[in-house]
N, C-alpha and C positions, 0 to 999 in steps of 0.2 A: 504494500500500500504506500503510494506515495504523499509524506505528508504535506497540506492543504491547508494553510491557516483561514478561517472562516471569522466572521463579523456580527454580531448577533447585538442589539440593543434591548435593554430589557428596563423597564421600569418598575422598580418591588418598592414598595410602601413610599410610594411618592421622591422616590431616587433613582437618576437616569442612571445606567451602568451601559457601560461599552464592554462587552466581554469578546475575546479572541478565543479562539476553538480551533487547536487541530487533533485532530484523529489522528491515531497509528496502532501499529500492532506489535502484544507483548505475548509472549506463549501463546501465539492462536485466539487472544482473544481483540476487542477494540477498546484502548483505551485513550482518552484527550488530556490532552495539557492546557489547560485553563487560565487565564488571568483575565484579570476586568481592572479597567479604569487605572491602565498602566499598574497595579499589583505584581505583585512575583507571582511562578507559574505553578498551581495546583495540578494534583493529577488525579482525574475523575475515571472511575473502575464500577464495575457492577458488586455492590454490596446486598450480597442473599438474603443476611439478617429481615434488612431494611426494603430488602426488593425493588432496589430504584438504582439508579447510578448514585454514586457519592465519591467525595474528595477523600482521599487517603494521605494520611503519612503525617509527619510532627506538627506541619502546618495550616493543614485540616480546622482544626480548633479554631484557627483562626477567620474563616471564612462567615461573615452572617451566616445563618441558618435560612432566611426566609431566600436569601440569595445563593444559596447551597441546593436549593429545592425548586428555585426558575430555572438555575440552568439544567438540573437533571430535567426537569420535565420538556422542558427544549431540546437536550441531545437525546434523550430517548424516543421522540418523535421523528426525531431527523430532521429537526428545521434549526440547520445550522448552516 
């Protein structure tokens, strides 16, 4: 897979966000590397628990929650 960096505007609780999206592949599966509104880059994977895509790894925690959960519902649609 060639990665593609994508453009996505999203507005959660009356805050614009510019979020960057590209997809690639890690062990056969598809995961993206995320930032929004020039941030550093998250990496968004499918969590089972939660049954949605989510950001993983130390920096995770740091991402809003309500803006954790526009962009999974927008990459798991594929409208990126």
């Amino acid at each position: 897979m060639q990665e593609v960096q994508h453009r996505i505007n999203l507005l959660v609780d009356g805050v614009p966000y510019l979020v960057e999206v590209t997809p690639y592949e890690f062990n056969t599966e598809t995961r993206f590397k995320v930032s929004y509104n020039g941030s550093p880059e998250y990496i968004f994977t499918w969590d089972s628990e939660l049954k949605r895509l989510a950001a993983i790894g130390d920096d995770a925690a740091t991402l809003p929650d309500p803006l954790e959960v526009a962009i999974a519902e927008k990459l798991q649609a594929g409208k990126y």
